[in-house]
C-alpha positions in Angstrom: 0.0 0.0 0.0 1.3 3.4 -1.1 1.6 5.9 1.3 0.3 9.6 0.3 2.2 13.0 -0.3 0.5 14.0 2.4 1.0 11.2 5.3 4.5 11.8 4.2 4.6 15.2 5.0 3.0 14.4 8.3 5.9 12.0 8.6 8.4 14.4 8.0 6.4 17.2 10.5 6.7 14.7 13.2 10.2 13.7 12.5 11.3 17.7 12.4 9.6 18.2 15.7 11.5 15.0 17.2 14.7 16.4 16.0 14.3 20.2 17.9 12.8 17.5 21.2 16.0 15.8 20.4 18.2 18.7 20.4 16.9 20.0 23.6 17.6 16.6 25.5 20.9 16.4 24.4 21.7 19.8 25.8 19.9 19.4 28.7 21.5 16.0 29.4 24.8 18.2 28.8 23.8 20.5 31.6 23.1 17.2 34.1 26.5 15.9 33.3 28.4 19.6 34.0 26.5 19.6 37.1 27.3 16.5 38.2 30.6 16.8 37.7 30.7 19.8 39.7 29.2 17.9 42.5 32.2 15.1 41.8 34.4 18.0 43.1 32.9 19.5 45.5 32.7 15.9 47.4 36.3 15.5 46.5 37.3 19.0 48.0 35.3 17.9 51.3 37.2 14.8 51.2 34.4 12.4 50.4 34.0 9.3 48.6 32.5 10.1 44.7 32.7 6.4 43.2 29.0 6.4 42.9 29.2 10.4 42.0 31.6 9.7 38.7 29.9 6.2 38.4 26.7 8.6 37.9 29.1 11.0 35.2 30.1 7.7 33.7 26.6 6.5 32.7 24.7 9.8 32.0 27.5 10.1 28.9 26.4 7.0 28.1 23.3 7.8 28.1 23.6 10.6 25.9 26.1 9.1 22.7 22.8 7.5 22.8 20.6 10.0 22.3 23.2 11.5 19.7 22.8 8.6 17.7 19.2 8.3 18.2 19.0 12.0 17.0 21.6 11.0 13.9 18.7 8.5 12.8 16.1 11.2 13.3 18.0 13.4 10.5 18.5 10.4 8.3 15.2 9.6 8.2 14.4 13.3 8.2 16.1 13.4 4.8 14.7 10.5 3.4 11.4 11.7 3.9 12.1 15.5 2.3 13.3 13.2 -0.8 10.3 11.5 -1.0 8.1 15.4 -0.4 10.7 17.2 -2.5 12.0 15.2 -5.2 13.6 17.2 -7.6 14.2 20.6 -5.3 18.0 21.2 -3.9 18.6 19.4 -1.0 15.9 16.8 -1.9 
């Protein structure tokens, strides 16, 4: 079953507004991680323990490659659906 011009370009709506969600994750998982790693010093400077404090650095990076590469599939399919809209234009 074909899918229309226009469920396409609902498609690529969604996608676009997934991408700026996207963006703003990734910052604010950016923010967490500086934050966090200015809690990892303050503990240090008071002379605490901050295994569990950088273990928490350690996977909230990990958590966010994945969200870059989560976001990376967003723009590919992004693309592929402005080729399907906008075949023929520049950039499509």
């Amino acid at each position: 079953m074909a899918i229309s011009l226009a469920e396409r370009t609902e498609q690529l709506n969604t996608e676009q507004r997934l991408l700026v969600k996207a963006d703003q994750d990734i910052e604010e998982g950016w923010q967490r991680i500086r934050n966090q790693e200015d809690r990892v010093r303050e503990l240090m400077a008071g002379g605490h323990d901050t295994r569990q404090a950088e273990r928490l650095v350690d996977l909230l990076k990990q958590t966010l490659v994945e969200w870059e590469r989560h976001r990376v599939l967003i723009e590919q399919r992004i693309m592929y659906l402005r080729q399907e809209v906008e075949p023929g234009e520049p950039g499509g």
